[in-house]
N, C-alpha and C positions, 0 to 999 in steps of 0.2 A: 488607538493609543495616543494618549494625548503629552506632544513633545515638553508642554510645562510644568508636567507629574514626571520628568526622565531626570533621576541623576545621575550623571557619569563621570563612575569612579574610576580615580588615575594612579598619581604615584603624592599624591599628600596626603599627611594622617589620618586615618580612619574618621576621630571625632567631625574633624572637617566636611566629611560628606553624611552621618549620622545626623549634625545639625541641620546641615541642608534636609533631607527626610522629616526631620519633625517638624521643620518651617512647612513644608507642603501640607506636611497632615495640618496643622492649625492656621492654615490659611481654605482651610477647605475640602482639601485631595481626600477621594473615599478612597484608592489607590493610586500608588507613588512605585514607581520603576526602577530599579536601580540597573544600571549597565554597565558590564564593565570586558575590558577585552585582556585576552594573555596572564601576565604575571600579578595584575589588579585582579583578577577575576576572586582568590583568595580575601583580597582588600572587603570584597563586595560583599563576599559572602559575613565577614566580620563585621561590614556595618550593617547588615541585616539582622542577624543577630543582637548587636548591642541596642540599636533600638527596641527590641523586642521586648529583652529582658531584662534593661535596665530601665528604660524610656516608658515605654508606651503597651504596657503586657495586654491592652486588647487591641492586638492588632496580628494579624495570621500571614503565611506565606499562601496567597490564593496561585502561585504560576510560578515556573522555575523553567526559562526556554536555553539548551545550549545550543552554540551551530559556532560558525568556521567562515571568517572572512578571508579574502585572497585580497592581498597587500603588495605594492609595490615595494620590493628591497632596494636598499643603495644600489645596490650595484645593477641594478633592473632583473632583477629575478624576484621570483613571484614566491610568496611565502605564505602559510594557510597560520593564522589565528585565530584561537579559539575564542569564543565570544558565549556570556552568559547571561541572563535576563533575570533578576529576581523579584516579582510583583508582591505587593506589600500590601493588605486591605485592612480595610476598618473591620472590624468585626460587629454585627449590627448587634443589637441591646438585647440580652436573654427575654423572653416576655413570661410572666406566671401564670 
């Protein structure tokens, strides 16, 4: 997986990381990553989405990975976060 096809989504607006995605894709990217952890993880799922069907309708969900990072808390106690991966492809050209 290549770290310059990853965007990781946070706590800014959606449109903000949907632009970031379609900059990849027209810079080249056959597949673009989106990553996001905890209470963003919904975020992610929204800019995948909005790309899809607003942006760029040939483009498919090729992967969808979730898992659980262990986090250091303030207070030094260890908290599990959930973590999801939304892969994003070209979708290659129908042929006749």
């Amino acid at each position: 997986m290549a770290d310059d096809n990853t965007v990781f989504v946070g706590s800014k607006p959606p449109m903000n990381y949907v632009l970031a995605v379609i900059t990849q894709f027209h810079n080249g990217a056959k597949k673009v990553y989106i990553k996001a952890r905890g209470r963003a993880i919904s975020r992610a799922v929204d800019v995948a989405e909005i790309v899809r069907n607003k942006f760029m309708s040939d483009l498919k969900i090729d992967n969808i990975t979730t898992g659980t990072e262990e986090l250091q808390g303030e207070r030094g106690d260890k908290l599990n976060v959930s973590t999801m991966t939304i892969t994003l492809e070209k979708e290659s050209p129908k042929k006749k």
